[in-house]
C-alpha positions, 0 to 999 in steps of 0.5 A, spaced: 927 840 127 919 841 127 914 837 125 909 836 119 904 839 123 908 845 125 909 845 117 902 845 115 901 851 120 906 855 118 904 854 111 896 856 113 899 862 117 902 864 111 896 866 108 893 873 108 886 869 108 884 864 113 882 857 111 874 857 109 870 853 114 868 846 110 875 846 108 877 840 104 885 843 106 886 837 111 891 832 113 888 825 109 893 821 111 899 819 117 902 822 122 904 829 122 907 829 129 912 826 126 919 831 126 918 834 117 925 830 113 921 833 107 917 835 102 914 834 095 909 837 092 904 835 085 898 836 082 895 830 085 898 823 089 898 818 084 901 812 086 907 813 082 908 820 085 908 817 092 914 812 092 918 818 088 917 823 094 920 816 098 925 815 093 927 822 095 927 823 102 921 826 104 915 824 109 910 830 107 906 830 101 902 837 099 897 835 094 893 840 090 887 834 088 884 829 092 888 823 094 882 818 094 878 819 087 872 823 090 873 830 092 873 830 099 877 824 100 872 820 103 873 813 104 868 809 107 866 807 101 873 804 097 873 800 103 872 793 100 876 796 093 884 794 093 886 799 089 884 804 095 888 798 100 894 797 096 895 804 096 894 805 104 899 800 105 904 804 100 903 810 104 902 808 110 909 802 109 913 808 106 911 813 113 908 819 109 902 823 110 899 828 106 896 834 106 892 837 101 893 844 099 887 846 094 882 852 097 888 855 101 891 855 095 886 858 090 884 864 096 892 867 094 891 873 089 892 873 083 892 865 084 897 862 083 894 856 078 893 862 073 900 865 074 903 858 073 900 857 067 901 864 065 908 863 065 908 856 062 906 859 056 910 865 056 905 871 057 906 873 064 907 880 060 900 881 057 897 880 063 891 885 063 893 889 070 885 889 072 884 882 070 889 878 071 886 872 068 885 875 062 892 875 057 892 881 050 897 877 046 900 878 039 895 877 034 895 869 031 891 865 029 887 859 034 892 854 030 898 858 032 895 859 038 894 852 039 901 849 037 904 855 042 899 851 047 902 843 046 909 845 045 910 850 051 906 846 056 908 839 052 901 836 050 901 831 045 894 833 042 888 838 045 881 839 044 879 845 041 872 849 039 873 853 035 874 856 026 883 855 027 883 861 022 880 865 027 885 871 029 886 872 037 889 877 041 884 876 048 885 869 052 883 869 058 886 863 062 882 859 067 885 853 070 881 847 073 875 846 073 872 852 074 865 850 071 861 853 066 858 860 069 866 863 069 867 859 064 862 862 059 862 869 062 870 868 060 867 866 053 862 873 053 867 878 054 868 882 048 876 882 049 876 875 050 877 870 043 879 864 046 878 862 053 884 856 055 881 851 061 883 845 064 876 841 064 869 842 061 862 838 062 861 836 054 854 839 054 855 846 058 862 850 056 864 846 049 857 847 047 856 855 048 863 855 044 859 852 038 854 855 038 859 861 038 863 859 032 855 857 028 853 864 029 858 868 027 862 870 035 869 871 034 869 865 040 873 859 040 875 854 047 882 850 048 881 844 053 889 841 056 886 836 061 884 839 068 892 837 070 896 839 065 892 847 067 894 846 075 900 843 074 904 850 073 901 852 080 903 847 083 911 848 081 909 855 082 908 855 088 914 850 090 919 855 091 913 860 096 913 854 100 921 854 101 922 861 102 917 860 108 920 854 111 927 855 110 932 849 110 927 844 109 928 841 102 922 841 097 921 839 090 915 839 086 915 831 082 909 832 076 904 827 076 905 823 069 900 824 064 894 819 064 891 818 058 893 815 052 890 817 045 890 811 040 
């Protein structure tokens, strides 16, 4: 039997990169020499998600996104919220650690959150071969594109800029949070038509894919929620991890969807 740590290690070896210096990839919470009963993987470590990885046996936790609502996971200034607190006890009563697997992730070529996505909505065979974040689909309107989008990743509703009659063919998928300059250099492609990403600051992105449509570009930009656009990778990379530390068990648990519309 091997422990968290030697877990976590052998994950990192695996790469055929090494980790970048200021990493955020560390071990945010509980002791990893503790001998490894198993594994859960997700998007983010939601309360709920955390006492389903209980429910199913496992002590380890490897997270995408941050456990403690800021990028790095620092805590000092959650000290006196009770949320933070109730959620420490919740881990630390259940002997769980948690291990972010975030920049290590997205250094894997091509990145694992763009294949997972890619194969979620079933174009895995448009990918262009000298740009794997780009998709040459059969032609459809945005609608159509749209409706594709909701009913293979199960999305209620979307947010979309854009003229809905408007043919596509070049989609170029950038997962997360990736920020507007490769977001708008996506958008600026001449093979590009829709660009589908995680997450937009209203004033940058969504902004440029306005002016777009205003001024006659055949542009348009489709917003799934920063998790709906990473969870993919993350069952993606699920069974990497199994081939990688083999006999023991590993699930994927989806994080739920947060917001409600009303």
């Amino acid at each position: 039997m091997i422990t968290i740590q030697q877990a976590i290690e052998t994950i990192v070896a695996a790469m055929p990169v090494a980790p970048p210096a200021d990493t955020v990839d560390t071990v945010k919470i509980g002791d990893p020499t503790q001998p490894l009963a198993g594994i859960v993987t997700t998007f983010l470590a939601t309360a709920e998600v955390i006492e389903q990885a209980a429910a199913l046996g496992a002590n380890l936790i490897i997270t995408h996104e941050p456990t403690f609502y800021n990028h790095r996971d620092e805590t000092d200034w959650l000290a006196d919220k009770p949320v933070y607190a109730a959620k420490r006890r919740l881990i630390e009563g259940r002997g769980l650690v948690i291990w972010r697997f975030h920049d290590l992730l997205h250094r894997l070529q091509p990145d694992p959150t763009v294949i997972g996505m890619q194969e979620e909505l079933g174009w895995q065979d448009h990918v262009l071969a000298d740009r794997p974040h780009i998709c040459r689909i059969p032609e459809m309107a945005l609608a159509e594109v749209v409706q594709h989008a909701k009913r293979r990743l199960g999305i209620e509703r979307l947010r979309v800029v854009g003229d809905l009659a408007m043919p596509c063919r070049g989609v170029a998928i950038w997962p997360g949070c990736p920020g507007r300059s490769l977001q708008i250099a996506a958008l600026a492609q001449d093979e590009v038509d829709v660009l589908i990403t995680g997450e937009v600051s209203e004033w940058e992105t969504s902004e440029y894919a306005r002016d777009a449509t205003w001024l006659s570009y055949r542009k348009a930009l489709v917003v799934l929620g920063h998790a709906a656009s990473e969870e993919p990778g993350m069952r993606w990379i699920t069974p990497w991890l199994q081939a990688r530390l083999p006999g023991v068990p590993i699930r994927f648990v989806p994080t739920a969807r947060l917001f409600q519309w009303l």
